[in-house]
C-alpha positions as CSV (number, residue, x, y, z in Angstrom):
1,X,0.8,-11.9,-9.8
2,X,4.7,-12.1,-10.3
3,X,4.7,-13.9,-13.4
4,X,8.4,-14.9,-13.1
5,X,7.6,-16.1,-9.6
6,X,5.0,-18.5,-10.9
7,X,6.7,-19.7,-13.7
8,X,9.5,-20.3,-11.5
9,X,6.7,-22.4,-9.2
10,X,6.2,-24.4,-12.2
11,X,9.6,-25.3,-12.9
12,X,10.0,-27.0,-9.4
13,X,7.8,-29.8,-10.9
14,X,10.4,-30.1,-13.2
15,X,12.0,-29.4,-16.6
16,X,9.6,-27.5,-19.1
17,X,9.4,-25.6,-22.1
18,X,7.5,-22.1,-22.9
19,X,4.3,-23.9,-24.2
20,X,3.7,-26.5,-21.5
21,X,4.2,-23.8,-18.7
22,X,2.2,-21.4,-20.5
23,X,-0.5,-24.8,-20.3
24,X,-0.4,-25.4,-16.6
25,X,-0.2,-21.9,-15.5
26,X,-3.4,-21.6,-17.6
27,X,-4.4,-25.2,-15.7
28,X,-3.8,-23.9,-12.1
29,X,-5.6,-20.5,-12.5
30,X,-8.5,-21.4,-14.7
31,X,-6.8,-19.2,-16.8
32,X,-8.0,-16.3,-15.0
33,X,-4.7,-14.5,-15.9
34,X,-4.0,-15.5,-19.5
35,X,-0.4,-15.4,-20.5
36,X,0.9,-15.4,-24.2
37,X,3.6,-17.8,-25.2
38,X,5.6,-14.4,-25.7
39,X,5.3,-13.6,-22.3
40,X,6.2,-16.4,-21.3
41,X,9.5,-17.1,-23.5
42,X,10.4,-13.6,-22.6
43,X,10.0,-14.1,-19.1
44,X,12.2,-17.5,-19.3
45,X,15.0,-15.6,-21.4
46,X,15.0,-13.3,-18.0
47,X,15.1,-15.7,-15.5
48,X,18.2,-17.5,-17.8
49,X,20.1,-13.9,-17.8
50,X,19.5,-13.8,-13.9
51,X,20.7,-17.1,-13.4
52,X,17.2,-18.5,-12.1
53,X,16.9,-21.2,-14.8
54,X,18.7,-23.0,-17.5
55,X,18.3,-24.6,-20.4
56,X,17.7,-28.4,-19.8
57,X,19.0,-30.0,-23.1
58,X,18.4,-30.1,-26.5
59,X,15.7,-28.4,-28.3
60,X,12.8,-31.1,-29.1
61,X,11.8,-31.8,-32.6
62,X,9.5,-29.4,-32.8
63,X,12.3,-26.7,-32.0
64,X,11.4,-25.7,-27.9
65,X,14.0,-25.5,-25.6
66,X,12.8,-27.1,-21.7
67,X,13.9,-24.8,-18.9
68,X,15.0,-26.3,-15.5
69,X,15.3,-24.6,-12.1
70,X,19.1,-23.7,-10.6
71,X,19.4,-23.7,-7.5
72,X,19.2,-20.0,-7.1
73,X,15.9,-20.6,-9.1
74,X,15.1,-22.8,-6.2
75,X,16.3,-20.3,-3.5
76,X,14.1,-17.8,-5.0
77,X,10.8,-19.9,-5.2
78,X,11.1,-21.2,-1.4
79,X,11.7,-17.4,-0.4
80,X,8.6,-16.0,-2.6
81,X,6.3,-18.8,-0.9
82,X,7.6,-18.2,2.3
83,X,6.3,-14.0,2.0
84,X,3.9,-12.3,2.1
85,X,2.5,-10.6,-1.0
86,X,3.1,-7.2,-0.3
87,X,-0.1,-5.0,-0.7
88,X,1.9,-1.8,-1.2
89,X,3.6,-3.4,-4.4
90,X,-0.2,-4.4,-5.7
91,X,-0.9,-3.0,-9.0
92,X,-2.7,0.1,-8.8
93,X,-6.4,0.0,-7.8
94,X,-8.2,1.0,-11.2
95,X,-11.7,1.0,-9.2
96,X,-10.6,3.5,-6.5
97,X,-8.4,5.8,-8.9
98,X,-11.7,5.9,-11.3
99,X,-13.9,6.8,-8.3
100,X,-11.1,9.3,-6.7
101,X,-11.6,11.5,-9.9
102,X,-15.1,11.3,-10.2
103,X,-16.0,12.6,-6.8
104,X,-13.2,15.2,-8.0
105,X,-14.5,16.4,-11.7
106,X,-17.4,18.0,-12.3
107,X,-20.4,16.9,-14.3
108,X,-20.0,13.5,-13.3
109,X,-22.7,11.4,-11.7
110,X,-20.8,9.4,-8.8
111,X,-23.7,7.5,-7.9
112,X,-24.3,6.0,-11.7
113,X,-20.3,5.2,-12.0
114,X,-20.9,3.1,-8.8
115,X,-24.3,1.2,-9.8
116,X,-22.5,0.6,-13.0
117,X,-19.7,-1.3,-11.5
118,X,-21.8,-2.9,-8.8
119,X,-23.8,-4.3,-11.4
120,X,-20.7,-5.6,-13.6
121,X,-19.4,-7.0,-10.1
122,X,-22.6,-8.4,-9.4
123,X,-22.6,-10.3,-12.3
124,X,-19.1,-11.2,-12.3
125,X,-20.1,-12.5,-8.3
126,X,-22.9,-14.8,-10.0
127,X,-20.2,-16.0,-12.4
128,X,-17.6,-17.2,-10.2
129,X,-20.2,-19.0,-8.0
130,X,-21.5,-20.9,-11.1
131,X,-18.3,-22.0,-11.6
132,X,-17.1,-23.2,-8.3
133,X,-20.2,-25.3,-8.4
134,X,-19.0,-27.0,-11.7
135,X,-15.0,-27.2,-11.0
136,X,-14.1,-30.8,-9.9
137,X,-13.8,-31.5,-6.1
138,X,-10.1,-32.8,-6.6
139,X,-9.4,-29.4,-8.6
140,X,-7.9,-27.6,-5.5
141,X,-5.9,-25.3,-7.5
142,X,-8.8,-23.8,-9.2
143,X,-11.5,-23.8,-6.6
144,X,-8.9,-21.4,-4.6
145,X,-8.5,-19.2,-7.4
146,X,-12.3,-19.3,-7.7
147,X,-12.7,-18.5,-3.9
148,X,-10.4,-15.4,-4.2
149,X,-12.6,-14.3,-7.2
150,X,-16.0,-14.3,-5.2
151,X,-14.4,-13.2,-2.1
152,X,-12.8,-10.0,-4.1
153,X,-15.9,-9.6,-5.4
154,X,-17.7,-9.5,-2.2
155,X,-15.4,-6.9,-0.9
156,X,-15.8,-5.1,-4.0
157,X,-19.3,-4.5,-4.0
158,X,-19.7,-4.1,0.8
159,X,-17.0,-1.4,-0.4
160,X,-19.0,0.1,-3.2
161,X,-22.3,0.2,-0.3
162,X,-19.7,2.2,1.5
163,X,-18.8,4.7,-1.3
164,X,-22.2,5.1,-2.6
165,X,-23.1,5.8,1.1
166,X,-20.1,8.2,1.8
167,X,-21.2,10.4,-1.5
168,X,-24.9,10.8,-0.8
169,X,-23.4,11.9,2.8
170,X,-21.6,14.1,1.6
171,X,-23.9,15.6,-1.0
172,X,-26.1,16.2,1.2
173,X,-24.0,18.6,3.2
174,X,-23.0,20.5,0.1
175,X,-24.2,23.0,-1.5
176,X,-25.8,22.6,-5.6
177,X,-22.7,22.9,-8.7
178,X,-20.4,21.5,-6.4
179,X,-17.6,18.6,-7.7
180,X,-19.8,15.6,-6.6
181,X,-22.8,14.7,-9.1
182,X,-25.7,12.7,-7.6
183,X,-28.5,12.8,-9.3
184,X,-29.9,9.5,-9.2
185,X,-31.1,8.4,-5.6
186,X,-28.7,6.0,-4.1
187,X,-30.2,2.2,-5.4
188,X,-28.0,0.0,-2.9
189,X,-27.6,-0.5,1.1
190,X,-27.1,3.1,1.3
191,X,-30.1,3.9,0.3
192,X,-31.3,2.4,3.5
193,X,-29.0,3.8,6.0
Protein backbone atom coordinates (compact mmCIF):
# COMPACT_ATOMS: atom_id res chain seq x y z
CA UNK A 1 0.00 0.00 0.00
CA UNK A 2 0.91 3.68 -1.04
CA UNK A 3 1.71 4.96 2.22
CA UNK A 4 1.55 8.64 1.05
CA UNK A 5 -1.89 7.81 -0.39
CA UNK A 6 -3.21 6.61 2.97
CA UNK A 7 -1.86 9.16 4.94
CA UNK A 8 -3.22 11.47 2.61
CA UNK A 9 -6.81 9.42 3.30
CA UNK A 10 -6.25 10.39 6.84
CA UNK A 11 -5.82 13.90 6.42
CA UNK A 12 -9.31 14.23 4.81
CA UNK A 13 -10.68 13.66 8.38
CA UNK A 14 -8.86 16.62 9.14
CA UNK A 15 -5.77 18.36 10.52
CA UNK A 16 -3.10 15.86 12.15
CA UNK A 17 0.18 15.49 13.25
CA UNK A 18 2.91 12.51 12.55
CA UNK A 19 1.93 10.57 15.78
CA UNK A 20 -1.83 10.66 15.60
CA UNK A 21 -1.74 9.47 11.81
CA UNK A 22 0.76 7.07 12.55
CA UNK A 23 -2.17 5.96 15.52
CA UNK A 24 -5.15 5.62 13.12
CA UNK A 25 -3.39 4.20 10.33
CA UNK A 26 -2.31 1.55 12.88
CA UNK A 27 -6.35 1.83 14.07
CA UNK A 28 -7.76 1.12 10.50
CA UNK A 29 -5.44 -1.75 9.52
CA UNK A 30 -5.05 -3.61 12.80
CA UNK A 31 -1.76 -2.61 12.34
CA UNK A 32 -1.15 -5.16 9.85
CA UNK A 33 1.31 -2.82 8.09
CA UNK A 34 3.17 -1.08 10.92
CA UNK A 35 4.60 2.27 10.21
CA UNK A 36 7.40 4.12 12.27
CA UNK A 37 6.85 7.75 13.24
CA UNK A 38 9.90 8.17 10.81
CA UNK A 39 8.14 6.97 8.04
CA UNK A 40 5.67 8.74 8.63
CA UNK A 41 7.26 12.40 9.26
CA UNK A 42 9.26 11.62 6.18
CA UNK A 43 6.45 10.86 4.16
CA UNK A 44 4.57 14.21 5.42
CA UNK A 45 7.83 16.33 4.70
CA UNK A 46 7.16 14.77 0.90
CA UNK A 47 3.79 15.44 0.54
CA UNK A 48 4.60 19.37 1.90
CA UNK A 49 7.50 19.59 -0.88
CA UNK A 50 4.83 18.29 -3.51
CA UNK A 51 2.32 20.57 -2.46
CA UNK A 52 -0.18 17.82 -1.08
CA UNK A 53 -0.32 19.12 2.47
CA UNK A 54 0.58 21.93 4.69
CA UNK A 55 1.40 22.72 7.86
CA UNK A 56 -1.85 23.69 9.89
CA UNK A 57 -0.45 26.10 12.60
CA UNK A 58 1.65 26.19 15.28
CA UNK A 59 3.60 23.38 16.71
CA UNK A 60 1.69 22.05 19.97
CA UNK A 61 3.39 22.04 23.27
CA UNK A 62 4.85 19.06 22.91
CA UNK A 63 6.68 20.36 19.68
CA UNK A 64 4.48 18.43 16.63
CA UNK A 65 3.49 20.16 13.75
CA UNK A 66 -0.52 19.05 12.48
CA UNK A 67 -0.62 18.64 8.66
CA UNK A 68 -3.71 19.57 6.70
CA UNK A 69 -4.81 18.52 3.23
CA UNK A 70 -4.51 21.29 0.02
CA UNK A 71 -6.57 21.08 -2.24
CA UNK A 72 -4.29 19.29 -4.65
CA UNK A 73 -3.91 16.94 -1.51
CA UNK A 74 -7.63 16.60 -1.92
CA UNK A 75 -7.49 16.12 -5.74
CA UNK A 76 -5.04 13.42 -5.28
CA UNK A 77 -7.04 11.38 -2.57
CA UNK A 78 -10.44 11.43 -4.68
CA UNK A 79 -8.31 10.28 -7.81
CA UNK A 80 -6.45 7.35 -5.81
CA UNK A 81 -9.98 6.11 -4.40
CA UNK A 82 -11.49 6.48 -7.58
CA UNK A 83 -8.50 3.65 -9.30
CA UNK A 84 -7.83 0.80 -9.34
CA UNK A 85 -4.76 -0.60 -7.61
CA UNK A 86 -2.75 -1.61 -10.34
CA UNK A 87 -1.46 -5.21 -10.02
CA UNK A 88 1.48 -4.71 -12.33
CA UNK A 89 2.83 -1.88 -9.81
CA UNK A 90 2.36 -4.64 -6.81
CA UNK A 91 5.41 -5.27 -4.92
CA UNK A 92 7.18 -8.13 -6.23
CA UNK A 93 5.77 -11.63 -5.34
CA UNK A 94 8.53 -13.03 -2.75
CA UNK A 95 6.51 -16.54 -2.78
CA UNK A 96 6.58 -17.03 -6.57
CA UNK A 97 10.29 -15.50 -7.06
CA UNK A 98 11.37 -18.08 -4.13
CA UNK A 99 9.58 -21.01 -5.81
CA UNK A 100 10.80 -19.80 -9.58
CA UNK A 101 14.46 -20.55 -8.41
CA UNK A 102 13.90 -23.57 -6.63
CA UNK A 103 12.37 -25.46 -9.46
CA UNK A 104 15.45 -23.83 -11.25
CA UNK A 105 18.60 -24.74 -8.74
CA UNK A 106 19.60 -27.93 -8.12
CA UNK A 107 19.63 -29.76 -4.89
CA UNK A 108 16.60 -28.20 -3.77
CA UNK A 109 13.60 -30.09 -2.57
CA UNK A 110 10.53 -28.11 -4.26
CA UNK A 111 8.04 -30.14 -2.66
CA UNK A 112 9.53 -29.38 1.21
CA UNK A 113 9.87 -25.44 0.29
CA UNK A 114 6.02 -25.70 -0.57
CA UNK A 115 4.79 -27.76 2.57
CA UNK A 116 6.90 -25.32 4.48
CA UNK A 117 5.00 -22.36 3.44
CA UNK A 118 1.63 -24.07 3.25
CA UNK A 119 2.07 -24.79 6.79
CA UNK A 120 3.17 -21.16 7.76
CA UNK A 121 0.10 -20.08 5.63
CA UNK A 122 -1.98 -22.52 7.22
CA UNK A 123 -1.31 -21.14 10.35
CA UNK A 124 -1.40 -17.71 9.48
CA UNK A 125 -5.20 -18.74 7.80
CA UNK A 126 -6.16 -20.09 11.49
CA UNK A 127 -4.92 -16.66 12.74
CA UNK A 128 -6.76 -14.24 10.85
CA UNK A 129 -10.02 -16.28 11.32
CA UNK A 130 -9.50 -16.11 15.20
CA UNK A 131 -9.37 -12.68 14.93
CA UNK A 132 -12.24 -11.77 12.84
CA UNK A 133 -14.21 -13.74 15.31
CA UNK A 134 -12.96 -11.35 18.19
CA UNK A 135 -12.85 -7.74 16.21
CA UNK A 136 -16.00 -5.73 17.06
CA UNK A 137 -19.00 -5.86 14.67
CA UNK A 138 -19.00 -1.90 14.32
CA UNK A 139 -15.04 -2.31 13.47
CA UNK A 140 -15.66 -2.20 9.64
CA UNK A 141 -12.25 -1.03 8.88
CA UNK A 142 -10.59 -3.91 10.39
CA UNK A 143 -12.81 -6.80 9.70
CA UNK A 144 -12.06 -5.79 5.83
CA UNK A 145 -8.48 -5.79 6.33
CA UNK A 146 -8.98 -9.20 8.18
CA UNK A 147 -11.15 -10.48 5.15
CA UNK A 148 -8.27 -9.60 2.65
CA UNK A 149 -5.92 -11.51 5.01
CA UNK A 150 -7.84 -14.93 5.04
CA UNK A 151 -8.86 -14.49 1.52
CA UNK A 152 -4.96 -14.04 0.44
CA UNK A 153 -4.39 -16.67 2.35
CA UNK A 154 -6.85 -18.90 0.79
CA UNK A 155 -5.44 -18.14 -2.64
CA UNK A 156 -2.13 -18.66 -1.31
CA UNK A 157 -2.36 -22.04 -0.18
CA UNK A 158 -5.35 -23.46 -3.68
CA UNK A 159 -2.13 -21.89 -5.47
CA UNK A 160 0.46 -23.75 -3.51
CA UNK A 161 -2.08 -27.32 -4.27
CA UNK A 162 -1.37 -26.16 -7.80
CA UNK A 163 2.48 -25.79 -7.63
CA UNK A 164 2.97 -28.76 -5.57
CA UNK A 165 0.87 -30.57 -8.23
CA UNK A 166 2.58 -28.94 -11.40
CA UNK A 167 6.17 -30.22 -9.81
CA UNK A 168 5.30 -33.79 -9.05
CA UNK A 169 3.99 -33.57 -12.86
CA UNK A 170 6.61 -32.66 -13.96
CA UNK A 171 9.01 -34.83 -12.07
CA UNK A 172 7.62 -37.46 -13.12
CA UNK A 173 8.27 -36.90 -16.74
CA UNK A 174 11.92 -36.20 -16.05
CA UNK A 175 14.51 -38.03 -15.90
CA UNK A 176 16.76 -38.49 -12.14
CA UNK A 177 19.68 -35.33 -11.34
CA UNK A 178 17.50 -33.07 -13.09
CA UNK A 179 16.90 -29.23 -11.65
CA UNK A 180 13.64 -30.16 -9.77
CA UNK A 181 14.13 -32.02 -6.23
CA UNK A 182 11.18 -34.05 -5.08
CA UNK A 183 11.90 -36.34 -2.80
CA UNK A 184 9.21 -36.21 -0.34
CA UNK A 185 5.84 -37.52 -1.76
CA UNK A 186 3.50 -34.70 -2.47
CA UNK A 187 1.41 -34.29 1.34
CA UNK A 188 -1.50 -31.90 -0.06
CA UNK A 189 -4.41 -32.03 -2.78
CA UNK A 190 -1.96 -33.04 -5.22
CA UNK A 191 -1.25 -35.95 -3.77
CA UNK A 192 -4.71 -37.00 -4.62
CA UNK A 193 -5.00 -35.88 -8.12
Amino acid sequence: MSIRHGLLALLERGPSHGYQLRAEFDAATGATWPLNVGQVYTTLARLERDGLVAQDGVPDTEGRIAYRLTDQGRDEVRAWFGSPVNQKAAPRDELAIKLALAVTTPGVDVLSVVQTQRTSTMTAMQEFTRLKVRAAEDDLAWSLVLDSMVFRAEAEIRWLDHCEARVARAAARRPQNTAVETSSAPTGPAARR
